[in-house]
Each structure stands twice: as C-alpha cells, then as structure tokens.
N, CA, C and O atoms as CSV, one atom per row, in Angstrom:
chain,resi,resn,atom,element,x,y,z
A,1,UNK,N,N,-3.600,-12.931,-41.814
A,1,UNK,CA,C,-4.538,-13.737,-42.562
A,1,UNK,C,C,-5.975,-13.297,-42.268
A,1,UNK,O,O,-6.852,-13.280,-43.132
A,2,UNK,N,N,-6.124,-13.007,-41.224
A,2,UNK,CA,C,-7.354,-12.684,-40.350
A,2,UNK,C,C,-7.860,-11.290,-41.384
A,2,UNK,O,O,-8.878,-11.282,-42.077
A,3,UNK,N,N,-6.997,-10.319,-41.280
A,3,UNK,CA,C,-7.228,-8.936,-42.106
A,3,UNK,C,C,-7.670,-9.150,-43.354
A,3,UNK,O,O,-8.759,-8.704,-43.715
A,4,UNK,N,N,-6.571,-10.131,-44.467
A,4,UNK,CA,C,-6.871,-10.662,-45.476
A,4,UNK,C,C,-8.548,-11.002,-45.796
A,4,UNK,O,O,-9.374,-10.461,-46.532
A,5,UNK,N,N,-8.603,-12.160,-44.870
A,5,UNK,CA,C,-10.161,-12.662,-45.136
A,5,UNK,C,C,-11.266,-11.529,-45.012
A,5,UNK,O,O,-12.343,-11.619,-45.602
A,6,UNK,N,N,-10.897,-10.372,-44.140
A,6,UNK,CA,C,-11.762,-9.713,-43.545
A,6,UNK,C,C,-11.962,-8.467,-44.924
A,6,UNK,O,O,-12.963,-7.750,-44.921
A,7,UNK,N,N,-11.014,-8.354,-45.922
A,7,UNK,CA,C,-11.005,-7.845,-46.790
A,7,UNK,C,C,-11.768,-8.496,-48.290
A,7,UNK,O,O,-12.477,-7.755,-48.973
A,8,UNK,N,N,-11.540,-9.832,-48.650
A,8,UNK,CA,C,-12.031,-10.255,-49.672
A,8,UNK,C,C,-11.894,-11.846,-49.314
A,8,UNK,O,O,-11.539,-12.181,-48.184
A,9,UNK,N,N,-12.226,-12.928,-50.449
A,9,UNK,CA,C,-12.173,-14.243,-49.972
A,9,UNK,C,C,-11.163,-14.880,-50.632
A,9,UNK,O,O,-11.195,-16.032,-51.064
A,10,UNK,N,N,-9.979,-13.850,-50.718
A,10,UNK,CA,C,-8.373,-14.392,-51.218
A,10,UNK,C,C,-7.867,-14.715,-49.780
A,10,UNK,O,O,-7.893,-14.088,-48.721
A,11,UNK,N,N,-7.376,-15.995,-50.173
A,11,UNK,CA,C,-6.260,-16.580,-48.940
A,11,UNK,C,C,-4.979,-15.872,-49.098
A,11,UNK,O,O,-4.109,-16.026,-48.240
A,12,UNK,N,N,-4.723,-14.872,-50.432
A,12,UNK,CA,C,-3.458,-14.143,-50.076
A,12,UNK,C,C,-3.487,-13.169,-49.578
A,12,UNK,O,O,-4.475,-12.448,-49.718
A,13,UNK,N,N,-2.230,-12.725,-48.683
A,13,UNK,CA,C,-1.689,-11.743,-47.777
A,13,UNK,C,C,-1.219,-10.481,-48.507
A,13,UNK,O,O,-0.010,-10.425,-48.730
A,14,UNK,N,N,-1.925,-9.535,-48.884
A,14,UNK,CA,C,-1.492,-8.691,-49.867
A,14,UNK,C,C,-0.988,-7.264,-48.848
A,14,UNK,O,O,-1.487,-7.031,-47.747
A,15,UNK,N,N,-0.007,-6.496,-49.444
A,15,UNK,CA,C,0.867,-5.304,-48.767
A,15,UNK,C,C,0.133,-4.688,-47.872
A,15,UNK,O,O,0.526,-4.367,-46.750
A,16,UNK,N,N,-1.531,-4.398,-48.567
A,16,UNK,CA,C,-2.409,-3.929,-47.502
A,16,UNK,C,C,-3.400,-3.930,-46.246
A,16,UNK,O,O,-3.997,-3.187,-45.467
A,17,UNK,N,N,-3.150,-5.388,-46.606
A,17,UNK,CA,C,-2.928,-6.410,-45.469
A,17,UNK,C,C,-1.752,-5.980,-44.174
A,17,UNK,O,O,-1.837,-5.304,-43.149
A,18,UNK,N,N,-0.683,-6.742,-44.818
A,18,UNK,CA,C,0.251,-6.559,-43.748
A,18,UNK,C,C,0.417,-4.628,-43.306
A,18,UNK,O,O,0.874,-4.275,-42.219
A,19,UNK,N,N,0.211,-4.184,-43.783
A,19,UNK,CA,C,0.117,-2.403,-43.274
A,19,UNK,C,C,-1.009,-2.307,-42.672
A,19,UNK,O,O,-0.900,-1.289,-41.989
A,20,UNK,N,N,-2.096,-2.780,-42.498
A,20,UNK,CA,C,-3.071,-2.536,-41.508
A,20,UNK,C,C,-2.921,-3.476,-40.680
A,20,UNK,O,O,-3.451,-3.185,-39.607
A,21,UNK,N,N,-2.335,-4.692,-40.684
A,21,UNK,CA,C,-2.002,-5.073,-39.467
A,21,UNK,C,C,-0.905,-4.920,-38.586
A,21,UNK,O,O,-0.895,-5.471,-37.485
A,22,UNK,N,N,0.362,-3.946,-39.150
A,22,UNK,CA,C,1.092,-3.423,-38.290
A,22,UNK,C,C,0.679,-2.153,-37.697
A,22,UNK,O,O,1.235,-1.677,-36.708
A,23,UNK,N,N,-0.619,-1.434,-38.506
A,23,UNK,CA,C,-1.207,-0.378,-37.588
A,23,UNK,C,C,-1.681,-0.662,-36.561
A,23,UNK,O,O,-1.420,-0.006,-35.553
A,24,UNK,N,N,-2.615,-1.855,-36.544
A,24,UNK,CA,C,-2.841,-2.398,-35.599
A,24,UNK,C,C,-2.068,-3.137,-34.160
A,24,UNK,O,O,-2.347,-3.429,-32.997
A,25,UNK,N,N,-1.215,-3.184,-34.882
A,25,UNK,CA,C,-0.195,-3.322,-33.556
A,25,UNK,C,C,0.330,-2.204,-33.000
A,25,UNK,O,O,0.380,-1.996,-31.788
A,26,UNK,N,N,0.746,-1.434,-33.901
A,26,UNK,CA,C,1.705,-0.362,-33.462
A,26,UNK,C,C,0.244,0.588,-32.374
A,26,UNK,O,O,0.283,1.228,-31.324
A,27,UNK,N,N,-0.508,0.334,-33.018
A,27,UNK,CA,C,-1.856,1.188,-31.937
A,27,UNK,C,C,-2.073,0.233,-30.165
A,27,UNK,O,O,-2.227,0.599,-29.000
A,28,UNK,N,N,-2.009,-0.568,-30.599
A,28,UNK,CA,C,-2.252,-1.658,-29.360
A,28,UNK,C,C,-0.814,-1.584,-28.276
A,28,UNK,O,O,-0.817,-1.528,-27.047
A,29,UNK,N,N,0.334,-1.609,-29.193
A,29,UNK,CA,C,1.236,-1.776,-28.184
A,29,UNK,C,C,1.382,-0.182,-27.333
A,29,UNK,O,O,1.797,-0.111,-26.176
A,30,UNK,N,N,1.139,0.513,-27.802
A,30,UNK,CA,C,1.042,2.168,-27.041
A,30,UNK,C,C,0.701,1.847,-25.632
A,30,UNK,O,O,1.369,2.360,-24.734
A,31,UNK,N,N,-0.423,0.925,-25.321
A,31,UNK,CA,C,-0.672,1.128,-24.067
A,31,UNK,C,C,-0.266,-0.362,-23.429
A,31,UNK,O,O,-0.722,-0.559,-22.302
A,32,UNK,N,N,0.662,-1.602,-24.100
A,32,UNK,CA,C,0.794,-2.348,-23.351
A,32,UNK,C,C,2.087,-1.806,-22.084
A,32,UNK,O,O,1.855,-2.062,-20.903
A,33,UNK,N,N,3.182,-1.190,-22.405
A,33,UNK,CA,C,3.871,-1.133,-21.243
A,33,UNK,C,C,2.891,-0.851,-19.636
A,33,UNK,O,O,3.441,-0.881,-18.535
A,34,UNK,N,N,1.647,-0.635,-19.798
A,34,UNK,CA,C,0.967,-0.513,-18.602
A,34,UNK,C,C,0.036,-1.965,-18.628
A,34,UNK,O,O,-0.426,-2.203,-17.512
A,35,UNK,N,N,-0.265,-2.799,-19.489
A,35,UNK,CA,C,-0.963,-3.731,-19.599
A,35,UNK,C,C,-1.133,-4.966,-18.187
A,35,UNK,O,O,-1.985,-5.826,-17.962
A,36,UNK,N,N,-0.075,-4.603,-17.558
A,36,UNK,CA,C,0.552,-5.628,-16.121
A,36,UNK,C,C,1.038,-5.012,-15.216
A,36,UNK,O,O,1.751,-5.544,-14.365
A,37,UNK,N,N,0.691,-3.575,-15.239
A,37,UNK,CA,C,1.247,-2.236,-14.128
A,37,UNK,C,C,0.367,-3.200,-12.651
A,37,UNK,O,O,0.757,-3.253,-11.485
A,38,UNK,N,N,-0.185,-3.488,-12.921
A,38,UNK,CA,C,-0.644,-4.093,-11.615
A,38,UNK,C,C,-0.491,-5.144,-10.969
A,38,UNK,O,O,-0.929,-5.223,-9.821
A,39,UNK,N,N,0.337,-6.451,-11.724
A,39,UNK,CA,C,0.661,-7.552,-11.818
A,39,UNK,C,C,1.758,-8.031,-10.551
A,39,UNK,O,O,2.006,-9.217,-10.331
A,40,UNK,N,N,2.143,-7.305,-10.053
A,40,UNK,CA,C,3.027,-7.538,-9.385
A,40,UNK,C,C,2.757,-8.525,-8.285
A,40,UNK,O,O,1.654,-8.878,-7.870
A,41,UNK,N,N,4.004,-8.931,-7.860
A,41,UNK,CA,C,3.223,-9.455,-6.192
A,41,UNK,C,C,2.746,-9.018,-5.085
A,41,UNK,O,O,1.832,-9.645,-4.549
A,42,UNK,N,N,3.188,-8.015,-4.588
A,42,UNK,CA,C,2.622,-6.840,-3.677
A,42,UNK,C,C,1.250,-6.735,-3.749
A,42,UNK,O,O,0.753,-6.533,-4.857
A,43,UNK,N,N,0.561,-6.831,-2.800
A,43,UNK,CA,C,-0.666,-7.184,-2.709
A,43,UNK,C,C,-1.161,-5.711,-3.147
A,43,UNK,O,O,-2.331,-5.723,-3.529
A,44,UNK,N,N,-0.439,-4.243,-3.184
A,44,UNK,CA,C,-0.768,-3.330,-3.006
A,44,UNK,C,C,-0.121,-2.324,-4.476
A,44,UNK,O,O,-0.052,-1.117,-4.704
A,45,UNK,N,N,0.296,-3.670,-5.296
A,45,UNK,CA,C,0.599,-2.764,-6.454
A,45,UNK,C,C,0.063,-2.462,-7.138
A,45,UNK,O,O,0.689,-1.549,-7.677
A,46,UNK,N,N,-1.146,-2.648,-7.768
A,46,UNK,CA,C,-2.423,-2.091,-8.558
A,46,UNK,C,C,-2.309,-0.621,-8.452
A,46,UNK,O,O,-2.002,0.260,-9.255
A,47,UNK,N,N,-2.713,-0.638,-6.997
A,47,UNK,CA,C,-2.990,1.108,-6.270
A,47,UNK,C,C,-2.241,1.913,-6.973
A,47,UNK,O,O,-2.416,2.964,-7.590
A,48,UNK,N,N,-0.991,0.900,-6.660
A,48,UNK,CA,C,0.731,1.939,-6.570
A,48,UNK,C,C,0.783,2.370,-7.687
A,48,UNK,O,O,1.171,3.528,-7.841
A,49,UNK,N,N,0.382,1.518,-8.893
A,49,UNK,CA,C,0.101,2.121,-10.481
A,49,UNK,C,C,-0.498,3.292,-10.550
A,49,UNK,O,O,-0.074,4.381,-10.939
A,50,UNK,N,N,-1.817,2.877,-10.020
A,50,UNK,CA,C,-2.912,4.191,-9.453
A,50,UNK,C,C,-2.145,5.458,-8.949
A,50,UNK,O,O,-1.910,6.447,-9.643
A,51,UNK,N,N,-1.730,5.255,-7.420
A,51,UNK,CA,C,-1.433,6.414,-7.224
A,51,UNK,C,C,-0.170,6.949,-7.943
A,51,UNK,O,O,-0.322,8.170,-7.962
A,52,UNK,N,N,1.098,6.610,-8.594
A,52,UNK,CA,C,2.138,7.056,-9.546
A,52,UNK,C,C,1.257,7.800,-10.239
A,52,UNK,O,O,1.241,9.017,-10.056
A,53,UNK,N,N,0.581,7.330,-10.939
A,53,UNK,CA,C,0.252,7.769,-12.253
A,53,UNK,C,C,-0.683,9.301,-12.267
A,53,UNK,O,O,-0.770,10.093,-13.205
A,54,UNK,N,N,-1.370,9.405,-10.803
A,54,UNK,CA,C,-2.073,10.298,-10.621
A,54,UNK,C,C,-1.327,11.455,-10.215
A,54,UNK,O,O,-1.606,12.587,-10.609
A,55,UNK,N,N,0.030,11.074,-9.094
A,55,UNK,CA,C,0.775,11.847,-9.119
A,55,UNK,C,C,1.819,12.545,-10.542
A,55,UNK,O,O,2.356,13.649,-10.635
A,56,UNK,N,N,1.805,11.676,-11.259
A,56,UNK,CA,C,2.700,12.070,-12.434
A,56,UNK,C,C,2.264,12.991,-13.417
A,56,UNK,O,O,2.993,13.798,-13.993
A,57,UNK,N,N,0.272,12.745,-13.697
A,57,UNK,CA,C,-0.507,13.870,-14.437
A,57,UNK,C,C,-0.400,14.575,-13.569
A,57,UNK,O,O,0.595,15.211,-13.915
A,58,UNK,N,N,-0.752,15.038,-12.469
A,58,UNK,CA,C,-0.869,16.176,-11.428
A,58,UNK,C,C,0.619,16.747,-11.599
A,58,UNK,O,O,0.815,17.829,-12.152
A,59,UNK,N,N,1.215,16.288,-11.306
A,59,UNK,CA,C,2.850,17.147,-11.202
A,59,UNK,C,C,2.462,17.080,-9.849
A,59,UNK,O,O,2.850,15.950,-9.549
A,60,UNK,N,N,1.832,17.669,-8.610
A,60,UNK,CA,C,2.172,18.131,-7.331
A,60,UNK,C,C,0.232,17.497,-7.032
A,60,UNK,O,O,-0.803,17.563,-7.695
A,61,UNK,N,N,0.564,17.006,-5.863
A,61,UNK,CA,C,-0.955,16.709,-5.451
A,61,UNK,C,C,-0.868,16.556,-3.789
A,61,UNK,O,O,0.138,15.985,-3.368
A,62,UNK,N,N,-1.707,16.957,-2.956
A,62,UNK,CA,C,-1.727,16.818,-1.325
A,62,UNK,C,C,-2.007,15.293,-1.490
A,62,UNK,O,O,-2.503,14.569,-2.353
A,63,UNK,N,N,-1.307,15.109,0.074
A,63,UNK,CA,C,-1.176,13.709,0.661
A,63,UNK,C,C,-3.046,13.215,1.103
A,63,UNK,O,O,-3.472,12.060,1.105
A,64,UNK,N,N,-3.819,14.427,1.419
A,64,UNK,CA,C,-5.272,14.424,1.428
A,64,UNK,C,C,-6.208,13.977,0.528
A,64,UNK,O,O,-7.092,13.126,0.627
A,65,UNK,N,N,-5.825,14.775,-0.461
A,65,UNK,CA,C,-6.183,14.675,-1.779
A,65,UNK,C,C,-6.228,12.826,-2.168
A,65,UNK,O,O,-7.133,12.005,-2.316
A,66,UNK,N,N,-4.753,12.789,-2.217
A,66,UNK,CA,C,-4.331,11.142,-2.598
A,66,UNK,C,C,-5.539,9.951,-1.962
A,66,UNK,O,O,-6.015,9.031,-2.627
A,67,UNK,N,N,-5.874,10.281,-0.445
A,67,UNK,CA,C,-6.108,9.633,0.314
A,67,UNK,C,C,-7.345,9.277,0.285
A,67,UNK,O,O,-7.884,8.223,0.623
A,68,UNK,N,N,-7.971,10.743,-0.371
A,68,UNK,CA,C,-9.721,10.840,-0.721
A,68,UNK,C,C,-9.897,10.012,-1.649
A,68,UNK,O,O,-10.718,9.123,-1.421
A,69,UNK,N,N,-9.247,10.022,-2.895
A,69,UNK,CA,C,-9.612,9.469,-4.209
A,69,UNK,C,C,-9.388,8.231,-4.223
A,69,UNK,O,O,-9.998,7.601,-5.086
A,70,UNK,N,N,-8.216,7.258,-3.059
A,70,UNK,CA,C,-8.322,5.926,-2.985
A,70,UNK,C,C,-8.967,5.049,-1.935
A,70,UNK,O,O,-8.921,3.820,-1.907
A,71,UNK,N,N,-9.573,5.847,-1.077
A,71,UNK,CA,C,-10.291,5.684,0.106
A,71,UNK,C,C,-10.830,4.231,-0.169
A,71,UNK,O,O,-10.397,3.421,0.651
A,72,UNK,N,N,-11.532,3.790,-0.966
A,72,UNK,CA,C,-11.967,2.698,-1.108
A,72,UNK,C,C,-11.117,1.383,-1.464
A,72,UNK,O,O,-11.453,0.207,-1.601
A,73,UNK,N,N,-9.925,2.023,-1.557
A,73,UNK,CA,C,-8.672,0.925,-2.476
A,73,UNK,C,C,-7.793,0.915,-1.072
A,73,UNK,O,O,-7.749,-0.110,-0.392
A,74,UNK,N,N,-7.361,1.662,-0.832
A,74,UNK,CA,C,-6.355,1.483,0.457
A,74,UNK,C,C,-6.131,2.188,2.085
A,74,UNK,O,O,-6.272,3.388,2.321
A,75,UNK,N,N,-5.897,1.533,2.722
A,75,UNK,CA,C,-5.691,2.246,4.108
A,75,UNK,C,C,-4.606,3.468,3.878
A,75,UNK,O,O,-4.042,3.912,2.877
A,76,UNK,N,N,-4.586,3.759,5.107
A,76,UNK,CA,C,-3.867,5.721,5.545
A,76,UNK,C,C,-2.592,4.718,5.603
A,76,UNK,O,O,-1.717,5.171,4.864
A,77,UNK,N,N,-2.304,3.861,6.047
A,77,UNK,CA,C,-1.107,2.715,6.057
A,77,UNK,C,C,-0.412,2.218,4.971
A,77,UNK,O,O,0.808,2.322,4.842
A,78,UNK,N,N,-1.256,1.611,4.084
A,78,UNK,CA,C,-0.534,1.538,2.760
A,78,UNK,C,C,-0.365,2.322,1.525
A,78,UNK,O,O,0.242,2.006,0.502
A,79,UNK,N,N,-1.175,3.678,1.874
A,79,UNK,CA,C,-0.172,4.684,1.232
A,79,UNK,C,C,0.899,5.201,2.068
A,79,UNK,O,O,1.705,5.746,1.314
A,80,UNK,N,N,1.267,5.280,3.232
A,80,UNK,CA,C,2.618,5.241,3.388
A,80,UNK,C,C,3.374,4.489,2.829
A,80,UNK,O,O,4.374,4.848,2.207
A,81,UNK,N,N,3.088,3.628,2.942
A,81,UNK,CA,C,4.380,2.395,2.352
A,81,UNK,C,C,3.975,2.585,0.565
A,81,UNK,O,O,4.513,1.732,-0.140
A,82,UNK,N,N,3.474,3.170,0.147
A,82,UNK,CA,C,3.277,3.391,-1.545
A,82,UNK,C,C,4.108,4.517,-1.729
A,82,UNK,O,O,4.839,4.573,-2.718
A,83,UNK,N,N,4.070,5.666,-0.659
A,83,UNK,CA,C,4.914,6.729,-0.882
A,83,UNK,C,C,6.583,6.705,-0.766
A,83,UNK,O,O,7.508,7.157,-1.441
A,84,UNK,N,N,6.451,5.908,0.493
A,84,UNK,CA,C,7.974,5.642,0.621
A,84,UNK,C,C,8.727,5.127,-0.328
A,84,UNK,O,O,9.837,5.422,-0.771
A,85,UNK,N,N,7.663,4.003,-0.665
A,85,UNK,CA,C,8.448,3.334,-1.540
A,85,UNK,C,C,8.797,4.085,-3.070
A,85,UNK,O,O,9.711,3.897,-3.873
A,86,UNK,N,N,7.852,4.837,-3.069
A,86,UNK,CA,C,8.067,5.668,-4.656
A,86,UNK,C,C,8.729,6.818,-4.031
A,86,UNK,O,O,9.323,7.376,-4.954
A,87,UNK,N,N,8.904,7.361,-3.109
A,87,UNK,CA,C,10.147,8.252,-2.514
A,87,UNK,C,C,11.435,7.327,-2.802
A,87,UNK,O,O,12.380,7.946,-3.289
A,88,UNK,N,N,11.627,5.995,-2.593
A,88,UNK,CA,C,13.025,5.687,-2.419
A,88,UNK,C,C,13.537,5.478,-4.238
A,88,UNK,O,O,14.622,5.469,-4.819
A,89,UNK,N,N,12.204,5.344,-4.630
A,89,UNK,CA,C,12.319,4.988,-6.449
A,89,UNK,C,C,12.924,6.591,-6.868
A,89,UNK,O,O,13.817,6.729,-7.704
A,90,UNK,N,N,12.572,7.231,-6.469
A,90,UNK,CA,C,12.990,8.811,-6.825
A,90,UNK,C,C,12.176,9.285,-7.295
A,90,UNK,O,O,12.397,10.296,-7.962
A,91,UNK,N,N,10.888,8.788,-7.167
A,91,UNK,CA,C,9.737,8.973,-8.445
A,91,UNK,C,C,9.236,10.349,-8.086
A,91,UNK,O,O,8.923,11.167,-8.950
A,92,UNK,N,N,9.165,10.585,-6.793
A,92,UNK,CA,C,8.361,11.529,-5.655
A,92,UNK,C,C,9.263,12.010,-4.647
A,92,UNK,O,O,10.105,11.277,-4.130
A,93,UNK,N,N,9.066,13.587,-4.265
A,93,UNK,CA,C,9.093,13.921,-3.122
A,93,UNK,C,C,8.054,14.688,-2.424
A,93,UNK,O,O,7.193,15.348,-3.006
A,94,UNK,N,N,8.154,14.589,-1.322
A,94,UNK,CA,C,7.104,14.860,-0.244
A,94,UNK,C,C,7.600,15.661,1.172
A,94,UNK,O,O,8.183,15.211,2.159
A,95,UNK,N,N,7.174,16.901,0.893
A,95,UNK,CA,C,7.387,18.140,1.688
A,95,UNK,C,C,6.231,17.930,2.597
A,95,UNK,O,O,5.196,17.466,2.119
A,96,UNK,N,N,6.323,18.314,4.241
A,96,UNK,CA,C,5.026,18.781,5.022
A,96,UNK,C,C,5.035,20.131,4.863
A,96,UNK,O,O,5.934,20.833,4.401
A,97,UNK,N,N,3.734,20.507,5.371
A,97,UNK,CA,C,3.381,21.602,5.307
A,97,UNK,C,C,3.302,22.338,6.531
A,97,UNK,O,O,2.517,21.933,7.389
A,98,UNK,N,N,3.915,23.240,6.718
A,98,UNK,CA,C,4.025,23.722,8.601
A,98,UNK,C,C,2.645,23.659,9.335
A,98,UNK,O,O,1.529,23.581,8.821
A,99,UNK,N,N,3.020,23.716,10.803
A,99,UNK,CA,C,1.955,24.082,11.568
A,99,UNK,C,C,0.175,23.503,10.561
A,99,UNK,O,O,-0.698,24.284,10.183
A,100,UNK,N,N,0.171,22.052,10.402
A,100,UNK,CA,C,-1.176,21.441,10.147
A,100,UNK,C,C,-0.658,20.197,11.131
A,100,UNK,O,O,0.372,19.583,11.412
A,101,UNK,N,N,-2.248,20.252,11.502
A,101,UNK,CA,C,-2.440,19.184,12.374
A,101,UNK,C,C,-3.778,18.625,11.779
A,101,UNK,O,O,-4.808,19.297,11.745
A,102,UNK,N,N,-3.657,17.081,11.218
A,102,UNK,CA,C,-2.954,16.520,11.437
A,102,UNK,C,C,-2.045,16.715,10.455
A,102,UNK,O,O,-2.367,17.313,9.429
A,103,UNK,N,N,-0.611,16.162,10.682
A,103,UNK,CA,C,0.313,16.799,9.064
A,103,UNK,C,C,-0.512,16.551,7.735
A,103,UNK,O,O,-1.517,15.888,7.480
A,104,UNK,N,N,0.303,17.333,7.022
A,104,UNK,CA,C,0.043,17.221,5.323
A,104,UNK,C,C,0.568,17.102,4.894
A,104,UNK,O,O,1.494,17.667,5.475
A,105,UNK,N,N,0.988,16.660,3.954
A,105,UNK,CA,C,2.399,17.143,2.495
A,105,UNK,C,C,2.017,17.368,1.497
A,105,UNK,O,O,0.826,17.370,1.189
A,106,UNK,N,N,2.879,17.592,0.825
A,106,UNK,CA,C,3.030,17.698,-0.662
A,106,UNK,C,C,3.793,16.679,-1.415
A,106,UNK,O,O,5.002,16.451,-1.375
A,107,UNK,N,N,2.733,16.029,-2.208
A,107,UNK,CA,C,3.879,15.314,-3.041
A,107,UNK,C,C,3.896,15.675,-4.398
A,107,UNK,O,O,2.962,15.921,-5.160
A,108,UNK,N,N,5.267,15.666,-4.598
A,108,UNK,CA,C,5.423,16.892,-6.217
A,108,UNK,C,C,6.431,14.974,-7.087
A,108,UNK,O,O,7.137,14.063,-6.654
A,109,UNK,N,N,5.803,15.386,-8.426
A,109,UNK,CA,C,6.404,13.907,-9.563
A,109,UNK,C,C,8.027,14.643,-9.586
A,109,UNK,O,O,8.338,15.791,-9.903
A,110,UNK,N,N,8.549,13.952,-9.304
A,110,UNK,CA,C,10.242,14.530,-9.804
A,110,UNK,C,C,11.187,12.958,-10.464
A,110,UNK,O,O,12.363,12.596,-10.447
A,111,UNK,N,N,9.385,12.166,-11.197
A,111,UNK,CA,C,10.660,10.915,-11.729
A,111,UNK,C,C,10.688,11.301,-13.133
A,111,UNK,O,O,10.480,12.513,-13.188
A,112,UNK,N,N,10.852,10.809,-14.275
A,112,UNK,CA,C,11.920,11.415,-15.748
A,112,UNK,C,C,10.428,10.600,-16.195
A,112,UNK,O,O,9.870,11.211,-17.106
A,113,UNK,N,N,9.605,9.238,-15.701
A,113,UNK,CA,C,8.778,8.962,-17.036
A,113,UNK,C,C,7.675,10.024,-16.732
A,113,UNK,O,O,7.423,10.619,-15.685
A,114,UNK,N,N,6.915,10.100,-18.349
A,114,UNK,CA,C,5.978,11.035,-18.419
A,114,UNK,C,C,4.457,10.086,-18.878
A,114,UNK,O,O,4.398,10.099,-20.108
A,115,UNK,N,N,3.499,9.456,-18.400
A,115,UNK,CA,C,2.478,9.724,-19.031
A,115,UNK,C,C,1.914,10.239,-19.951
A,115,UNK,O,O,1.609,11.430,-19.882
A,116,UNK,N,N,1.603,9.423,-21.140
A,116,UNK,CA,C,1.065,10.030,-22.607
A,116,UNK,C,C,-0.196,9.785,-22.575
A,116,UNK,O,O,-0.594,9.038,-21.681
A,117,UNK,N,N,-1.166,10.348,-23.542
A,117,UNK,CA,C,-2.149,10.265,-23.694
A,117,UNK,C,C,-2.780,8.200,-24.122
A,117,UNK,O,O,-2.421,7.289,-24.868
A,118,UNK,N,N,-3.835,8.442,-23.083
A,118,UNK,CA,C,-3.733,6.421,-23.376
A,118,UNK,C,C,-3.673,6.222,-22.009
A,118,UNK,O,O,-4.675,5.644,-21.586
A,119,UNK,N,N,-2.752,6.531,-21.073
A,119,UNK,CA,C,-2.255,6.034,-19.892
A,119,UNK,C,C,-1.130,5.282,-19.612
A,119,UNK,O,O,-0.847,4.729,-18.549
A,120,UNK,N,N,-0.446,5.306,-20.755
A,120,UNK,CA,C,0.675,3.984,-20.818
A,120,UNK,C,C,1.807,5.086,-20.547
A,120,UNK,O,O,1.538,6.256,-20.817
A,121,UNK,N,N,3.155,4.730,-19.985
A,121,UNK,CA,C,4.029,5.470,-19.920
A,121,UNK,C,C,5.330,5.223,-20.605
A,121,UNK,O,O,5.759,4.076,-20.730
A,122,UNK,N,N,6.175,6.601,-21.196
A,122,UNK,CA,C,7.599,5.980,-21.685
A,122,UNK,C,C,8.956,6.670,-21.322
A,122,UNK,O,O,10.019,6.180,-21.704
C-alpha cells in the first residue's frame, strides 16, 4: 500500500506495485540471515561473527593477524575459546607454525558456507 501511495493517490495495489515491493524484499532479505549473527547469548558472539567471517573471506589468516584486528573487542583468551569453538564446528583448522616463540598458527576456513557480497552468508 505504502509503494502504491508513493506512486500516485490511488488506494489501489496495482502489479507494479506488488513487483517493486517484492524487489524490495527479495533485496533486504540477502543480508538478513546475518541480521542477529550477533544475538546470541554468549557474551562473546558478536566477535565470533566477526572473527568467522574474516576468516572465511581470507581463506587462511595468522592467529596474530586475528588478534591485531580485534584487539579492542576481545582478549588473547576469548579468541581461544572463539577458535576452539569454531574448530569443533568444523568451520576452521589451525596448524602451528614450527620453532615461533611465542607460538603462531594458521587458521585456514575449511567450513562449506561461503560469504557473498553484502556480508550475509549461504
């Protein structure tokens, strides 16, 4: 109705109506499957969105790397427990790297969703 009015000052719902307002949805819903990526109860799932998602464009990113870019969001502590936990999801694995002190790894995306353009995933 909203589209309607916004088109002329007929109260009817005409075809081109309802086709621009399913564009409009069909554009909007693209990025809701991420709309509540952070919603969780875990005090620390926001991040966890965060860091998945950074790992998933990257394909492979250092455990350093990770650590720099959320420095302000989370302790050296709760990205362990972000990794593990997306290690036990299958999302990630995480190789060290020999002889570094202090260790390093690698964490390479080895889960099936892909990140599309938008940020939303399917």
């Amino acid at each position: 109705m909203i589209l309607s009015a916004s088109r002329s000052d007929s109260k009817i719902i005409e075809e081109q109506d309802f086709d621009r307002a399913l564009s409009i949805l069909q554009s909007t819903e693209r990025g809701m499957s991420r709309a509540f990526g952070g919603a969780g109860r875990a005090e620390i799932s926001e991040v966890m969105y965060s860091v998945w998602a950074m790992i998933a464009n990257s394909g492979q990113v250092s455990y350093s790397d990770i650590l720099s870019t959320f420095r302000y969001d989370m302790t050296n502590d709760e990205l362990q427990k972000i990794l593990t936990t997306l290690a036990i999801m299958k999302e990630i694995k995480m190789v060290r790297i020999e002889d570094t002190q202090p260790a390093e790894y690698i964490i390479t995306y080895v889960g099936t969703k892909k990140l599309i353009e938008g940020g939303s995933n399917v």
